[in-house]
N, CA and C atoms as a LAMMPS dump frame, in Angstrom:
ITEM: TIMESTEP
0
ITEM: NUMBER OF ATOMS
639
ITEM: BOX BOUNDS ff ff ff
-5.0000000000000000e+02 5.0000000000000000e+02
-5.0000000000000000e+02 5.0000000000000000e+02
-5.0000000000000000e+02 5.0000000000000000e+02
ITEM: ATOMS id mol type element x y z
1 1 1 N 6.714 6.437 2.934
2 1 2 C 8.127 6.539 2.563
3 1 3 C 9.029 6.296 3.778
4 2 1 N 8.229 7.193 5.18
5 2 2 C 9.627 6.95 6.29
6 2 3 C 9.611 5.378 6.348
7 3 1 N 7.961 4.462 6.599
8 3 2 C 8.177 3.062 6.663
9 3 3 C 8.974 2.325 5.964
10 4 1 N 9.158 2.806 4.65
11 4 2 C 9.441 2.251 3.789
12 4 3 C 11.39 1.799 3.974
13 5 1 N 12.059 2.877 4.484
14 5 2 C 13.095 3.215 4.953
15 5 3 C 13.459 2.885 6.286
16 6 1 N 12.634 2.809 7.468
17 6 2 C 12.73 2.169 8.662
18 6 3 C 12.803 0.397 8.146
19 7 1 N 11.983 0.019 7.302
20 7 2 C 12.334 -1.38 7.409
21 7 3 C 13.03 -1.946 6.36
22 8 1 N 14.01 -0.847 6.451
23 8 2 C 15.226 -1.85 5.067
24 8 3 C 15.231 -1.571 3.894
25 9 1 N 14.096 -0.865 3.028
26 9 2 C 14.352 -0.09 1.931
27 9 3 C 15.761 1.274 1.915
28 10 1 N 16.157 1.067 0.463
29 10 2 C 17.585 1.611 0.685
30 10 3 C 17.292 3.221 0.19
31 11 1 N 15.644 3.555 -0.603
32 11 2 C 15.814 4.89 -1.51
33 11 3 C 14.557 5.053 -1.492
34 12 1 N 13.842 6.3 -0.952
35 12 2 C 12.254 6.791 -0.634
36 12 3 C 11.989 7.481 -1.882
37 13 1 N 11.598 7.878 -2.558
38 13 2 C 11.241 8.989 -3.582
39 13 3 C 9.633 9.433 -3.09
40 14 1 N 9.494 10.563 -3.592
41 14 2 C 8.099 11.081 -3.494
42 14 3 C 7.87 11.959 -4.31
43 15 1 N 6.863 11.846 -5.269
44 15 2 C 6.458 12.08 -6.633
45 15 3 C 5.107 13.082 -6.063
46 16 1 N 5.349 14.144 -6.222
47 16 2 C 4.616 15.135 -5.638
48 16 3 C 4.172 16.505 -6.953
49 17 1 N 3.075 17.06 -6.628
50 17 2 C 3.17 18.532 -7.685
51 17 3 C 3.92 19.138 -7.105
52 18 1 N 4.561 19.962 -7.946
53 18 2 C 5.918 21.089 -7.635
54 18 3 C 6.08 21.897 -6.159
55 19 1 N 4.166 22.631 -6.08
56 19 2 C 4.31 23.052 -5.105
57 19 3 C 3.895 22.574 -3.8
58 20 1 N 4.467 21.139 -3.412
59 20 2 C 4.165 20.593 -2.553
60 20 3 C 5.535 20.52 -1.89
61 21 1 N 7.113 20.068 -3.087
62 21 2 C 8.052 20.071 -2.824
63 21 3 C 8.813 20.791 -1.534
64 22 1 N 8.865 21.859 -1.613
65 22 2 C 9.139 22.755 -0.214
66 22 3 C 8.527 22.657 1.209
67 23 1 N 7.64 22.478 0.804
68 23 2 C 7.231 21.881 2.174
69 23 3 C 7.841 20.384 3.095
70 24 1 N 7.039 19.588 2.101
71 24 2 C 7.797 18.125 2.527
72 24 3 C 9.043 18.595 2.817
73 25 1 N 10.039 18.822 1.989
74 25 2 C 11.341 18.759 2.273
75 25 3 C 12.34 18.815 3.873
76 26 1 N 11.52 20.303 4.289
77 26 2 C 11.327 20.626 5.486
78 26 3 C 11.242 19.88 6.463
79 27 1 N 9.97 19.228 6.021
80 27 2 C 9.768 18.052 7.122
81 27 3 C 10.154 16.878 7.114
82 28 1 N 10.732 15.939 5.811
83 28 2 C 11.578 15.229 5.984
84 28 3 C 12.494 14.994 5.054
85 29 1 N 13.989 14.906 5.895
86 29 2 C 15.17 15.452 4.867
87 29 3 C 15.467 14.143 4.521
88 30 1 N 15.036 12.945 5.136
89 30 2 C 15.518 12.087 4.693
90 30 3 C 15.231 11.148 3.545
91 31 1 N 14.051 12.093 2.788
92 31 2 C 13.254 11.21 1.923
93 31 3 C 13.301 12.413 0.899
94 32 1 N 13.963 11.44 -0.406
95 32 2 C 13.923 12.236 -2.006
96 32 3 C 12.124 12.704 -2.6
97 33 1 N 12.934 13.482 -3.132
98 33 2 C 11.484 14.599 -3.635
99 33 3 C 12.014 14.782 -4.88
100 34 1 N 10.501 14.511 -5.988
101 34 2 C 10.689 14.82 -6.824
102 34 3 C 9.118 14.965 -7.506
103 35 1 N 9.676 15.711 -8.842
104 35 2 C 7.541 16.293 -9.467
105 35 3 C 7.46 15.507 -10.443
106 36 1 N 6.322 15.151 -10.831
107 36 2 C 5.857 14.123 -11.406
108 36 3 C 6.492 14.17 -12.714
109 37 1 N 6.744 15.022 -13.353
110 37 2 C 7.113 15.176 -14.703
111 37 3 C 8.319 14.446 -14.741
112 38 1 N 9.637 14.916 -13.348
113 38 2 C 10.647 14.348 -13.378
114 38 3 C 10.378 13.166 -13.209
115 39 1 N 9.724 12.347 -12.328
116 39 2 C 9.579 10.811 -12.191
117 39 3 C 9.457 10.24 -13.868
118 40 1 N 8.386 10.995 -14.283
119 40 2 C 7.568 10.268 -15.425
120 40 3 C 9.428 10.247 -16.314
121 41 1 N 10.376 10.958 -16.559
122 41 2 C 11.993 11.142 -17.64
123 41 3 C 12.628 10.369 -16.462
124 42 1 N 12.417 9.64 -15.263
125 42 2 C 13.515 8.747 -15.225
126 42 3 C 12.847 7.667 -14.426
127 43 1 N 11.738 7.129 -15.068
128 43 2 C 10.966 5.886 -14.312
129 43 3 C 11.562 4.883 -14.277
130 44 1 N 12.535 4.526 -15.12
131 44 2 C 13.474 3.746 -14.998
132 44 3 C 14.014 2.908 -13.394
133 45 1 N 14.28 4.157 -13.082
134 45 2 C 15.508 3.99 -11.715
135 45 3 C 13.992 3.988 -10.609
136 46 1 N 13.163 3.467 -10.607
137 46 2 C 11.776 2.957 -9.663
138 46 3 C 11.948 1.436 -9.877
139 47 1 N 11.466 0.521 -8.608
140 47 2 C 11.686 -0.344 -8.998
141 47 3 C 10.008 -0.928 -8.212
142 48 1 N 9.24 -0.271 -7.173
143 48 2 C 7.94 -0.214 -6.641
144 48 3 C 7.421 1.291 -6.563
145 49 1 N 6.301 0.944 -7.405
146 49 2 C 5.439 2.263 -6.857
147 49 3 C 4.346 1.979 -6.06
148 50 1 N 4.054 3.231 -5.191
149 50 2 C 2.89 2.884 -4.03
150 50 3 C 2.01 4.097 -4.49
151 51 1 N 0.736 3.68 -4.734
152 51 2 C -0.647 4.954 -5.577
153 51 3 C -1.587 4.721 -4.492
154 52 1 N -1.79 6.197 -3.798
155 52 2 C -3.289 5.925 -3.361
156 52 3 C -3.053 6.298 -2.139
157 53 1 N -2.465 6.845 -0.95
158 53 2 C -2.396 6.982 0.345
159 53 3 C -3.017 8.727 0.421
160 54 1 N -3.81 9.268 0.453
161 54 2 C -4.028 10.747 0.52
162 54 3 C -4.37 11.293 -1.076
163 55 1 N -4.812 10.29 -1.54
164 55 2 C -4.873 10.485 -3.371
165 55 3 C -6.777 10.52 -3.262
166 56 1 N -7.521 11.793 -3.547
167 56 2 C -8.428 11.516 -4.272
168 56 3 C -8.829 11.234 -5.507
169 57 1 N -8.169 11.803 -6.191
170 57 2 C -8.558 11.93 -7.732
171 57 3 C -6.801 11.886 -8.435
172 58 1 N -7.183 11.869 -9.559
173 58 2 C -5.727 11.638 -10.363
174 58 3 C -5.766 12.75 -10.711
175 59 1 N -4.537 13.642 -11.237
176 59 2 C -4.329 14.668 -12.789
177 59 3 C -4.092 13.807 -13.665
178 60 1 N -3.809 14.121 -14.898
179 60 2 C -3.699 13.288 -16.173
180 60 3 C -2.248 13.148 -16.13
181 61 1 N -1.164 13.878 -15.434
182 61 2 C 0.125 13.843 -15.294
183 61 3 C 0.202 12.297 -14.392
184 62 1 N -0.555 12.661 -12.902
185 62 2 C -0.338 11.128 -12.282
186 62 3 C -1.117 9.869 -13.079
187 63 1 N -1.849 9.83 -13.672
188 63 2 C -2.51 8.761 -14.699
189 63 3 C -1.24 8.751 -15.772
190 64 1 N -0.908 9.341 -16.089
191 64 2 C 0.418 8.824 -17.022
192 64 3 C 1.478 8.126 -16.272
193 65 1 N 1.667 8.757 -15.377
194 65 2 C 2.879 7.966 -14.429
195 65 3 C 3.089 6.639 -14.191
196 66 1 N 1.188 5.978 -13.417
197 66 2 C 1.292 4.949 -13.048
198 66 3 C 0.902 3.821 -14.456
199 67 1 N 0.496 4.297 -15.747
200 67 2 C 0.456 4.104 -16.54
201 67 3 C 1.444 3.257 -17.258
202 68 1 N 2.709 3.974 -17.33
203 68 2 C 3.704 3.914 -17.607
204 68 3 C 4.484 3.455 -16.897
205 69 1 N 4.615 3.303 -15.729
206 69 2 C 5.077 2.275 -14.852
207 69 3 C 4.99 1.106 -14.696
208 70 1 N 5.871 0.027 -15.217
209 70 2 C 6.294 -1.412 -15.463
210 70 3 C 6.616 -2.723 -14.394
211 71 1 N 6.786 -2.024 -13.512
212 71 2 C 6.969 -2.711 -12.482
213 71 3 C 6.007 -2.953 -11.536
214 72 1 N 6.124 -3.526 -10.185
215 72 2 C 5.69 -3.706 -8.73
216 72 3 C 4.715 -2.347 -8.469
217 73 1 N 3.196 -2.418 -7.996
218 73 2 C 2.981 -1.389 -7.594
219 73 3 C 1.984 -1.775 -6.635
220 74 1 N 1.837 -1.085 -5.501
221 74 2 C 0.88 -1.08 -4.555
222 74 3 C -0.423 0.333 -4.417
223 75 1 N -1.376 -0.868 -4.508
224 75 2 C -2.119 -0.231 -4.766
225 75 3 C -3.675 0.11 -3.218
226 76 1 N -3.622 1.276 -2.812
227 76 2 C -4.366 1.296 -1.461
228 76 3 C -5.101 2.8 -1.775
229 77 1 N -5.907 2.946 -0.002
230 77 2 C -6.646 4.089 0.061
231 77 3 C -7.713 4.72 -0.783
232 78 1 N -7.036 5.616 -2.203
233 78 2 C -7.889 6.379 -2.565
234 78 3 C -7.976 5.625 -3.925
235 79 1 N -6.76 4.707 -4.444
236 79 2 C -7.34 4.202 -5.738
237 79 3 C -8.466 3.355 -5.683
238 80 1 N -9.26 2.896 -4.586
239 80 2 C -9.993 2.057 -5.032
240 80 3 C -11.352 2.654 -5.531
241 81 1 N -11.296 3.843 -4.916
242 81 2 C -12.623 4.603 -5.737
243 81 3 C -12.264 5.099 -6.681
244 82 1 N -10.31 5.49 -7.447
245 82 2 C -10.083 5.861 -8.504
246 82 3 C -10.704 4.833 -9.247
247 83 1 N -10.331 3.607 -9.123
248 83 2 C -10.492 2.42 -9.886
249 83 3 C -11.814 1.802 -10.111
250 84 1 N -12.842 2.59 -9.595
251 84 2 C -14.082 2.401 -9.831
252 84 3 C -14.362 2.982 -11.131
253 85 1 N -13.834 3.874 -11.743
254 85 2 C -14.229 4.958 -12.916
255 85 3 C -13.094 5.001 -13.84
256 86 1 N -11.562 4.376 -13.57
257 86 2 C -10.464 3.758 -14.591
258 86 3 C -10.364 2.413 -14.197
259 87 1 N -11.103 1.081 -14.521
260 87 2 C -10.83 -0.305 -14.352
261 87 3 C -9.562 -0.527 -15.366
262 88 1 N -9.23 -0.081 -16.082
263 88 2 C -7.928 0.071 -17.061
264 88 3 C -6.717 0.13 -16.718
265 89 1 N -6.585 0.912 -15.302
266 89 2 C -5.53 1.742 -15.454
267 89 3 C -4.579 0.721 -15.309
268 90 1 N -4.565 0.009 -14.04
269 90 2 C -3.58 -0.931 -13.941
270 90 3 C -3.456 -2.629 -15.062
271 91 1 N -4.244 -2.452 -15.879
272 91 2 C -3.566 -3.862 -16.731
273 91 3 C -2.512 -4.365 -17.081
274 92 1 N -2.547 -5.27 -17.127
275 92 2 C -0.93 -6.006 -17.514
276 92 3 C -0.139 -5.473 -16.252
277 93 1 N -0.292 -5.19 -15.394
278 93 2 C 0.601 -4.845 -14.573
279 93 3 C 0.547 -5.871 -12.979
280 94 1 N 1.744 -5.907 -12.298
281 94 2 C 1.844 -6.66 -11.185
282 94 3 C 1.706 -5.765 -9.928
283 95 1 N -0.135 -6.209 -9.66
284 95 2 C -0.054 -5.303 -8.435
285 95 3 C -0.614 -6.132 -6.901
286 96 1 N -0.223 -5.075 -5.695
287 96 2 C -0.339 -5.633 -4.661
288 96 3 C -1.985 -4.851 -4.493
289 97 1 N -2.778 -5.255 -3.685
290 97 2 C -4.39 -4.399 -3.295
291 97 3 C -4.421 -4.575 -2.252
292 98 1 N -4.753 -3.353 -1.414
293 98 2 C -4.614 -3.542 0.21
294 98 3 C -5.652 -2.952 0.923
295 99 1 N -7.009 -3.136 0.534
296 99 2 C -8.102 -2.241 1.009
297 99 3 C -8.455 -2.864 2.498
298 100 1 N -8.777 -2.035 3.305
299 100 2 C -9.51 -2.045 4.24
300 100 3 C -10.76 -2.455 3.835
301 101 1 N -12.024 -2.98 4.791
302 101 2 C -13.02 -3.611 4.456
303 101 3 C -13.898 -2.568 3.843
304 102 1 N -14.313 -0.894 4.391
305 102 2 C -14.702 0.326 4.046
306 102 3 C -14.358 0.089 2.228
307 103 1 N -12.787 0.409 2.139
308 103 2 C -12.341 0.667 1.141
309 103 3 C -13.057 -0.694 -0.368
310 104 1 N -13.402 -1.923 0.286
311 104 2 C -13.082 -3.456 -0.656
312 104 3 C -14.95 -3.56 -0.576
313 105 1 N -15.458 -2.827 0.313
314 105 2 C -17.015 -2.798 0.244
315 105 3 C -17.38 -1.921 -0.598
316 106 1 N -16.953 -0.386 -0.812
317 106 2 C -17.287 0.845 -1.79
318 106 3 C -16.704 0.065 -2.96
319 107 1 N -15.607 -0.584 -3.543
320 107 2 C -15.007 -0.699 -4.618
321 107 3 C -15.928 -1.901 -5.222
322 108 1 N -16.992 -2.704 -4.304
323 108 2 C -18.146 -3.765 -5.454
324 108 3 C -19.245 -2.821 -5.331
325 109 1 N -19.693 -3.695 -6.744
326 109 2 C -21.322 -3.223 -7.166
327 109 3 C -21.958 -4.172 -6.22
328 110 1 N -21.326 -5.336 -5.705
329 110 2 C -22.392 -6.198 -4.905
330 110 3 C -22.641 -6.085 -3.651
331 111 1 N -22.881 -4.952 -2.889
332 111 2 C -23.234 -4.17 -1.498
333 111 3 C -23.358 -5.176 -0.379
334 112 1 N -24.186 -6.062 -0.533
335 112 2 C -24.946 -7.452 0.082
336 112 3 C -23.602 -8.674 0.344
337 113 1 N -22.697 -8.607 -0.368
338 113 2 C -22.155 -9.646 -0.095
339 113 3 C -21.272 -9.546 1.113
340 114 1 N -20.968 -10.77 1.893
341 114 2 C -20.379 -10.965 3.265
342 114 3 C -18.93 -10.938 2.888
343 115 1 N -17.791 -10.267 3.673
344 115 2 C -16.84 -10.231 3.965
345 115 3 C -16.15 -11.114 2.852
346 116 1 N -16.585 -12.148 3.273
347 116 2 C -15.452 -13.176 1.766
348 116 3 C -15.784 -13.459 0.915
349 117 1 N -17.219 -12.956 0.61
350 117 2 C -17.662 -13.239 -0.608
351 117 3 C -17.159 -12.105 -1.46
352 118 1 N -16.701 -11.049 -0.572
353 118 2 C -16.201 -9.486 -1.473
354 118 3 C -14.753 -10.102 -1.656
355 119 1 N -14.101 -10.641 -1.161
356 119 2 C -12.569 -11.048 -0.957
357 119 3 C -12.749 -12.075 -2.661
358 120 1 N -13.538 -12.93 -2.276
359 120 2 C -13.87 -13.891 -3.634
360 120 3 C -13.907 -12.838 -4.915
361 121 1 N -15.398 -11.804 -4.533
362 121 2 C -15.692 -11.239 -5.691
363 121 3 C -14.744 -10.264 -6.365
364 122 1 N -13.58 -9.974 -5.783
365 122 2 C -13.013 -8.678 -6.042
366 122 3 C -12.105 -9.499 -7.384
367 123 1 N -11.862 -8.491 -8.766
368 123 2 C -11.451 -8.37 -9.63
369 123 3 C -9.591 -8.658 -9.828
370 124 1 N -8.863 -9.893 -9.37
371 124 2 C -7.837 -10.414 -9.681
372 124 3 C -7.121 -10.053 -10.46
373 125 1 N -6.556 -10.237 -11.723
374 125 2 C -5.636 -10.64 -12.589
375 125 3 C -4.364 -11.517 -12.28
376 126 1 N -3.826 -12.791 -13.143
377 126 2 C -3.348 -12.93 -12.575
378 126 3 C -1.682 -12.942 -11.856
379 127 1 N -1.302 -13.602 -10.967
380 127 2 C -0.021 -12.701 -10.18
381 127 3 C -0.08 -11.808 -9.18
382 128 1 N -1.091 -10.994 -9.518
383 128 2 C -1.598 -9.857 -8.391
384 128 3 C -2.279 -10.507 -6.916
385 129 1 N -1.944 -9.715 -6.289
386 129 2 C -2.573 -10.037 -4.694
387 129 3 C -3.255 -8.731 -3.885
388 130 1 N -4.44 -9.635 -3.441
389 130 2 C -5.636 -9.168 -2.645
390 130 3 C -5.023 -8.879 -1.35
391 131 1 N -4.945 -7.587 -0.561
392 131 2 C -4.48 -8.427 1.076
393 131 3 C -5.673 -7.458 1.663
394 132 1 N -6.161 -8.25 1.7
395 132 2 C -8.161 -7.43 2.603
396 132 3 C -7.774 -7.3 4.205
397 133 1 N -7.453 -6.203 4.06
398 133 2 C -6.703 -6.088 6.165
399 133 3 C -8.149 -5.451 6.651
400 134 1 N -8.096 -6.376 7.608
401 134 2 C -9.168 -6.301 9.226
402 134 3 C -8.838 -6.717 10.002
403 135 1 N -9.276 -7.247 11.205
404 135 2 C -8.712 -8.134 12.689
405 135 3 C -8.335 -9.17 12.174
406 136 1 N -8.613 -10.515 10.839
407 136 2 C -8.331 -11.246 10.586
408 136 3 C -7.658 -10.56 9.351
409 137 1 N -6.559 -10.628 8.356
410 137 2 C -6.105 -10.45 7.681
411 137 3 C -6.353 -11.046 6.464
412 138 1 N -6.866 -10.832 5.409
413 138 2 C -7.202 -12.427 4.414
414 138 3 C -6.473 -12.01 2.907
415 139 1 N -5.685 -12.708 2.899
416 139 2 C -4.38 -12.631 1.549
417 139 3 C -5.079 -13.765 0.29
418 140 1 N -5.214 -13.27 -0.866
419 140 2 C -5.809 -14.103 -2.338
420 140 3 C -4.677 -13.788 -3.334
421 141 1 N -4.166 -14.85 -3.658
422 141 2 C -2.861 -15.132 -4.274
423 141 3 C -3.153 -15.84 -5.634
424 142 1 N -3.443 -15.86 -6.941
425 142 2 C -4.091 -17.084 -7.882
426 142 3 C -4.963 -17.733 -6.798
427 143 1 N -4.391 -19.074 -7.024
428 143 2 C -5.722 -20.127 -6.426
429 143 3 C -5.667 -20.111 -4.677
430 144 1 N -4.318 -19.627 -4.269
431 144 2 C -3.787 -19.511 -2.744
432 144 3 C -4.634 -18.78 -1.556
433 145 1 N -4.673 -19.054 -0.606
434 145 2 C -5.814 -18.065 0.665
435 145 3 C -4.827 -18.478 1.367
436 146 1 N -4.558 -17.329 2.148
437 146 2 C -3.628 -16.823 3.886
438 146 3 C -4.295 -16.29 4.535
439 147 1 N -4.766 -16.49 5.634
440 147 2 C -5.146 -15.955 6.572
441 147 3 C -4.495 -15.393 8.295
442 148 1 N -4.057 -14.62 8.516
443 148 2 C -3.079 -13.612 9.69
444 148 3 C -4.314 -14.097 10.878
445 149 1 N -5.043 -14.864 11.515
446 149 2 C -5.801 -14.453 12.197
447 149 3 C -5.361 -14.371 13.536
448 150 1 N -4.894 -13.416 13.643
449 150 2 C -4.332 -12.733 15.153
450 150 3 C -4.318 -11.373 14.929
451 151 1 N -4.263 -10.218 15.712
452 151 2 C -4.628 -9.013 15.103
453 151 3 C -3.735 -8.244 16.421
454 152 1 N -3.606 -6.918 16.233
455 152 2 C -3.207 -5.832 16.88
456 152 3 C -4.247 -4.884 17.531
457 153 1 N -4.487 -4.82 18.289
458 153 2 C -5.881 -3.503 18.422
459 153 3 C -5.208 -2.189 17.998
460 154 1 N -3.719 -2.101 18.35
461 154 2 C -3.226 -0.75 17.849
462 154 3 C -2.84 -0.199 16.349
463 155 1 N -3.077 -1.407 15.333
464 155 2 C -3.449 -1.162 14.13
465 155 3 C -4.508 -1.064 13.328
466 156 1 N -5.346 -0.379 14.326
467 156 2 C -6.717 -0.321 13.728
468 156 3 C -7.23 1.016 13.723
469 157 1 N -5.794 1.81 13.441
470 157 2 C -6.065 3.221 13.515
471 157 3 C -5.971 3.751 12.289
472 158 1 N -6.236 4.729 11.641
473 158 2 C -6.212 5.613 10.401
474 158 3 C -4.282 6.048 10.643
475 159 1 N -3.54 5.418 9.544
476 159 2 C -2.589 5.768 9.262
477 159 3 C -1.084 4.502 9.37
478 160 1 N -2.151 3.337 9.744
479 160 2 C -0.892 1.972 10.068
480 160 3 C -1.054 1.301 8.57
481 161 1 N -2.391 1.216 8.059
482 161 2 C -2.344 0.847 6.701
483 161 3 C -1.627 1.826 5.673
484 162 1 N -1.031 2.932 5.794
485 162 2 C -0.005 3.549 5.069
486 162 3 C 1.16 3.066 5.559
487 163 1 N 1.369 2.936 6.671
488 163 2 C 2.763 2.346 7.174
489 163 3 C 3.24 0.9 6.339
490 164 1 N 1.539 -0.038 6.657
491 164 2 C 2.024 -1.267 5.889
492 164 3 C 2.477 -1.245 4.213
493 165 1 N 2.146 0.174 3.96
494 165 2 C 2.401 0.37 2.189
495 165 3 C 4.195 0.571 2.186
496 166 1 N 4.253 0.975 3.515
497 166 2 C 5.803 1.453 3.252
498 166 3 C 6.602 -0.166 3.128
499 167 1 N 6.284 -0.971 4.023
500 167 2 C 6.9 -1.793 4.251
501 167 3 C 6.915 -2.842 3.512
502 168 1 N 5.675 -2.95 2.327
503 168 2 C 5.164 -4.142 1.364
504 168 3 C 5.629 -3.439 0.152
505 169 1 N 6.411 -2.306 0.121
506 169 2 C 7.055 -1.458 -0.867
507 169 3 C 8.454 -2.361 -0.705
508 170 1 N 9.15 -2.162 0.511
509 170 2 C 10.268 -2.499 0.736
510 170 3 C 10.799 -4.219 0.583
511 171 1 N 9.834 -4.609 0.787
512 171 2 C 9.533 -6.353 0.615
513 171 3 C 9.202 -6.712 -0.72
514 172 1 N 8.672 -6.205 -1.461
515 172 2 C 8.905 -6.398 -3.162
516 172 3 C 10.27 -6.032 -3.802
517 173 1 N 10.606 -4.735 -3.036
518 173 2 C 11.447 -4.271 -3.829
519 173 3 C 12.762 -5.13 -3.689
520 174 1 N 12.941 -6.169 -2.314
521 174 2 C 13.974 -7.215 -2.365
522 174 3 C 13.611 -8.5 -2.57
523 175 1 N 12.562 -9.032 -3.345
524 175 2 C 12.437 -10.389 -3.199
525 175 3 C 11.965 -10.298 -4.555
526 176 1 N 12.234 -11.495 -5.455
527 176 2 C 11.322 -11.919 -6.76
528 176 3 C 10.271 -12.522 -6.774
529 177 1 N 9.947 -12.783 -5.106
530 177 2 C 8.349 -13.739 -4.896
531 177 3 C 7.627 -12.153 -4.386
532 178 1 N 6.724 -12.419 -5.416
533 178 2 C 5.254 -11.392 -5.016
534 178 3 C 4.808 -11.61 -3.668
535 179 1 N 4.525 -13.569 -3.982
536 179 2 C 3.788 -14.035 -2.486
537 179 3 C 4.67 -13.449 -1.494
538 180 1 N 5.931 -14.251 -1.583
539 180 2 C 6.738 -14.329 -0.049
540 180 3 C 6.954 -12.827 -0.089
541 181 1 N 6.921 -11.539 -0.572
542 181 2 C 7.178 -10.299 -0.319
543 181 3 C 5.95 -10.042 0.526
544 182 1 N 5.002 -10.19 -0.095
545 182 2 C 3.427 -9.889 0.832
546 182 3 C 3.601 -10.555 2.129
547 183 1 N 3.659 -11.513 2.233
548 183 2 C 3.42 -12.293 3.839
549 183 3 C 4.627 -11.816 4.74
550 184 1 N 5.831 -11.769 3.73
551 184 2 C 6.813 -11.068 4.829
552 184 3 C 6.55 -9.769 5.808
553 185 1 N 5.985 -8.743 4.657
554 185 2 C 5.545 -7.338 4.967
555 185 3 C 4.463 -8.022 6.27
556 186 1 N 3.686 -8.619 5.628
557 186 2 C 2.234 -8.449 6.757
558 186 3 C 2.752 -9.14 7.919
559 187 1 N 3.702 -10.047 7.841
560 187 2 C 4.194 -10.387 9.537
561 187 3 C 5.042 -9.494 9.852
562 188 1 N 6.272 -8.616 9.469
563 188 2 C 6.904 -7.462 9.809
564 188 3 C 5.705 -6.34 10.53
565 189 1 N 4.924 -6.341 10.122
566 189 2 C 3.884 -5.078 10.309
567 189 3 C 3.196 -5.719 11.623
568 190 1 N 2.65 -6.867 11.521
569 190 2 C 1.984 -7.45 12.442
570 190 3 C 2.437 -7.482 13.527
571 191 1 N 4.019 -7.62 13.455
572 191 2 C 4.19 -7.524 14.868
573 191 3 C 5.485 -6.191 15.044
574 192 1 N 5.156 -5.909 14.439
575 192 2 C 5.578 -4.331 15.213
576 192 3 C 4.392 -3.395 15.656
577 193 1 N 3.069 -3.982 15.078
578 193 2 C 1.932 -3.718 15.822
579 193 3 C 1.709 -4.252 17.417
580 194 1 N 1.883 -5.629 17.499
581 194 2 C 1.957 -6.262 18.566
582 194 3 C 3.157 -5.532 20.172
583 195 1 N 4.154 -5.299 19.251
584 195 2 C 4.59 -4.668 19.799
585 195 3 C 4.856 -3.504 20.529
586 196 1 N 3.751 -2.579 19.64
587 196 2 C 3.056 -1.188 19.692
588 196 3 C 2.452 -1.199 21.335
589 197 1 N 1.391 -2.422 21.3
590 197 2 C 0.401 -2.475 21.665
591 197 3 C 0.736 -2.844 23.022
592 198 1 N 2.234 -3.387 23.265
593 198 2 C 2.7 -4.15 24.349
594 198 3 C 3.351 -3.053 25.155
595 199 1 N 4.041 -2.177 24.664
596 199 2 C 4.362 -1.354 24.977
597 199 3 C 3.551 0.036 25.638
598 200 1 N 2.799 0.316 24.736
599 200 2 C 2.571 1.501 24.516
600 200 3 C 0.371 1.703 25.03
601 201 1 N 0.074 0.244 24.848
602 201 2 C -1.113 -0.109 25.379
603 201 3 C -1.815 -0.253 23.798
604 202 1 N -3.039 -0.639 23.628
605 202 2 C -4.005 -1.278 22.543
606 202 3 C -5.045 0.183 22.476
607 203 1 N -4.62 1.312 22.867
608 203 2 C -5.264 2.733 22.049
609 203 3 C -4.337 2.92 21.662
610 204 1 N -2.936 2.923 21.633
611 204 2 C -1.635 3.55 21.142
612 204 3 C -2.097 4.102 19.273
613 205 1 N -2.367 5.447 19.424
614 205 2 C -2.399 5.604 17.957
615 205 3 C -1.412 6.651 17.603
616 206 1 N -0.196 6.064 17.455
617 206 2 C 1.128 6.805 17.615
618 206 3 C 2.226 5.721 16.073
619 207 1 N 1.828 6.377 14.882
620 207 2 C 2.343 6.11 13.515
621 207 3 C 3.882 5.775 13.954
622 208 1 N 4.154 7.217 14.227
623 208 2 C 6.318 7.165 14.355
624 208 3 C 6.812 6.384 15.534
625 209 1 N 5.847 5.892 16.534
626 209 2 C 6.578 4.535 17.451
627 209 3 C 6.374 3.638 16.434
628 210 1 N 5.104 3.401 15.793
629 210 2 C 5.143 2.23 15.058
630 210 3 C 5.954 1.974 13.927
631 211 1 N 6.819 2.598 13.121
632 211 2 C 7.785 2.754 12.634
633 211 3 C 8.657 2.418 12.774
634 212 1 N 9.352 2.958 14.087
635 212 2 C 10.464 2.856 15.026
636 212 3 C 10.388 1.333 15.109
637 213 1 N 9.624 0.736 15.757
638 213 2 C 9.381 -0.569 15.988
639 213 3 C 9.285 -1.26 14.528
């Protein structure tokens, strides 16, 4: 959410159980809070949802949510093992997939296959986009392949691939190109990584500089 808001998004929401509310709040005033029930009576006024950053499992409240949600959604982290056991959930819907290689290796039955053969094998629909982040970056668009191959060493920490959710939130939510929203985000990210790294050195595992930047 803060990424999401550092790079030009105008409105954070965070769809939380009730008693999570008070807390967050505390810690950041600058980002709307709200409980799932309320999201689910005014889904309307969403225009990207992001599922999956600190998500193991669903309640049947968050399975209705993203359910019911019509729009843009990004999808990372913990849905991909949700989505091993609901292949349903997201149909008909326009989504972004942003697994790490960990994450895009657990989510096939085909264990054995090499790096792009999982990128190949992974389950499309179409409109939706693949963005398989590692040192080389590899984006699957319909028939389209992008490849980022330049990398950050300081984004190769646990918590920059939530950052990039903030920012591929914010890049849908202003553009009507799926594609050009994705590639925008991943060069915005890319090099405020670069930048991380220039600064701050290539261990820098420091989320809120990378933000800042």
């Amino acid at each position: 959410a803060k990424s999401f808001l550092a790079s030009g998004g105008g409105l954070a929401t965070i769809a939380v159980r009730d008693e999570y509310i008070p807390l967050l709040a505390a810690k950041h005033p600058e980002v709307m809070l709200i409980s799932h029930s309320k999201a689910l009576q005014q889904i309307d006024r969403f225009s990207v949802l992001v599922a999956g950053p600190g998500v193991e499992m669903l309640s049947a409240e968050e399975e209705l949510l993203i359910k019911t949600f019509d729009k843009k959604i990004v999808a990372d982290a913990g849905m991909f093992d949700i989505l091993r056991h609901k292949e349903t959930l997201f149909d008909g819907k326009t989504v972004v997939y942003t697994p790490h290689p960990g994450e895009l290796k657990r989510f096939s039955d085909k264990k054995d296959l090499c790096w792009r053969a999982l990128i190949e094998d992974f389950p499309l629909d179409k409109d939706c986009v693949l963005v398989a982040k590692n040192s080389a970056t590899f984006v699957r668009y319909n028939d389209k392949r992008y490849i980022l191959p330049y990398g950050a060493k300081a984004l190769a920490f646990g918590g920059t691939g939530d950052a990039l959710c903030g920012v591929m939130a914010m890049a849908l939510s202003q553009s009507h190109s799926v594609e050009h929203a994705v590639i925008s985000a991943l060069l915005i990210h890319r090099k405020a990584g670069l930048m991380l790294e220039e600064i701050f050195g290539s261990s820098a595992h420091q989320i809120e500089k990378l933000i800042d930047l």
